[in-house]
N, C-alpha and C positions, 0 to 999 in steps of 0.2 A: 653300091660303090661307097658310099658315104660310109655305110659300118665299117667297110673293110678299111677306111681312111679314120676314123675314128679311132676301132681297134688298134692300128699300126700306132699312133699317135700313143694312146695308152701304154702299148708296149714297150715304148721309146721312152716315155715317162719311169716307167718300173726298170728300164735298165738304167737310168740315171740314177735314181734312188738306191738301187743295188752298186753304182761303182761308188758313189759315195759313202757308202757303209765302212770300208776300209777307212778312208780316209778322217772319218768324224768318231772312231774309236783310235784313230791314231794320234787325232788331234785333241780327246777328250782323257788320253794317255799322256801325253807332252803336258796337257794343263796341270793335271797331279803332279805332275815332274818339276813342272814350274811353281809349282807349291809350295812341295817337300825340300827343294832345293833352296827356296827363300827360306824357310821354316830352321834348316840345319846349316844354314850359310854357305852350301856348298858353292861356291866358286866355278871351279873346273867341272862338273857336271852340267852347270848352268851355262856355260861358257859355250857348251857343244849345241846348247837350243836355240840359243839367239844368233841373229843374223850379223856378217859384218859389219851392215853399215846399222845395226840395231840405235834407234834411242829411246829415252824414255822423256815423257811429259807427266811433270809431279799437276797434281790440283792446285799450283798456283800458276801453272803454265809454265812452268822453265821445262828446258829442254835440258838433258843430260846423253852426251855422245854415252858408246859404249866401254870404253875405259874405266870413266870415271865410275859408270854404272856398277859396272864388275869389280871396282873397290869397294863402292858401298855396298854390294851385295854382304860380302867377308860380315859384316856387323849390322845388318838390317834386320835382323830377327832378335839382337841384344834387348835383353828388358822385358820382351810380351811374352807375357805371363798366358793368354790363350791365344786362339788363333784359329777361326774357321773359315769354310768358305760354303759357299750357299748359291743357291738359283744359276748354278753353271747353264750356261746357254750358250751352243753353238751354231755360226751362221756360214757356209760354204757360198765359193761366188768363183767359179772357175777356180784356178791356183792360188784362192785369195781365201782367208778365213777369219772372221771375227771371234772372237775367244772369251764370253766377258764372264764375270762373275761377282757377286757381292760376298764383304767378306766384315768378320765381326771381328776386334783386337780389342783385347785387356793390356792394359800394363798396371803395374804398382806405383804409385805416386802420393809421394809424402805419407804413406802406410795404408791406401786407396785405392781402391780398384778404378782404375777410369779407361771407359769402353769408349770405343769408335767403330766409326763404320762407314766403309769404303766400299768401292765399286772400282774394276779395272777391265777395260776394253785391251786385249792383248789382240795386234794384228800377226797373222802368219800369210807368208807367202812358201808357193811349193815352187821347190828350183831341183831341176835334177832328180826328182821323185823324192825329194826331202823335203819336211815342213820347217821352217824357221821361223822364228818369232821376232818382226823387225822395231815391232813398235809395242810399247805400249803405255796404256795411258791412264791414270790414277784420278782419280774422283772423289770427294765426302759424299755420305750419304746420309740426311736427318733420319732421325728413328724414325719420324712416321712413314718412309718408305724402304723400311727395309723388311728382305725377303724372313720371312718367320722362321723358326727352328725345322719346322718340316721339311726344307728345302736342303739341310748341309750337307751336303756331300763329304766333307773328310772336317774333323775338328783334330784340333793339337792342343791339349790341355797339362799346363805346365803347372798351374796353383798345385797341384797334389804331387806333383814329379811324374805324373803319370800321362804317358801321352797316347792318343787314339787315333 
């Protein structure tokens, strides 16, 4: 009796694993999305991922409603010169998902390259069989914990006009 309550258990285990599979390449499809759309400034593309009541918290703690978000989007990508993102990690919790990732920026300054590096926890909720992305939240990161070049998932290199 115990195997057969064991086995049952396991098998409950692998079909959670199995429904979530849809869900964490949809959500790991949306993070690119949410990338590429910072990356090109797209607006109205970005517009369709985030949630009504969407805000953002910058790494000095302010809170930015959705509005104001979605103008600064328009010119948040002006200036950097690169642009990666690294160590993407995904975390599922029923309708609820954590999205984070660390991410490298170049800009030009006074004829210098000057690098940062950030980290962003993007929260998504599933409503209606759709994921949205209501929150998220921006971080510095010191060099000495950041994720290494092995980790990048997608870089966007603008020093040479050439982007990847």
């Amino acid at each position: 009796m115990k195997k057969i309550i064991n086995t049952g258990i396991m098998a409950l285990g692998l079909l959670h694993v199995d429904a979530q599979e849809p869900d964490m390449a949809q959500l790991k499809k949306l993070n690119a999305k949410f990338i590429h759309n910072f990356v090109t400034n797209d607006v109205a593309s970005h517009n369709l991922i985030i949630h009504k009541d969407f805000i953002r918290i910058s790494s000095e703690g302010e809170f930015t409603g959705r509005k104001k978000y979605l103008e600064d989007w328009a010119h948040g990508f002006d200036g950097v010169k690169y642009w990666d993102y690294r160590n993407e990690d995904i975390k599922l919790f029923g309708n609820t998902a954590l999205v984070h990732s660390q991410n490298k920026c170049i800009v030009i300054k006074d004829g210098k390259e000057v690098i940062s590096y950030w980290m962003y926890t993007d929260t998504y909720i599933k409503e209606n069989g759709e994921w949205k992305c209501v929150q998220a939240q921006i971080g510095k990161v010191t060099p000495e914990n950041f994720a290494g070049d092995e980790t990048i998932v997608r870089k966007y290199d603008y020093r040479n006009k050439n982007a990847q």
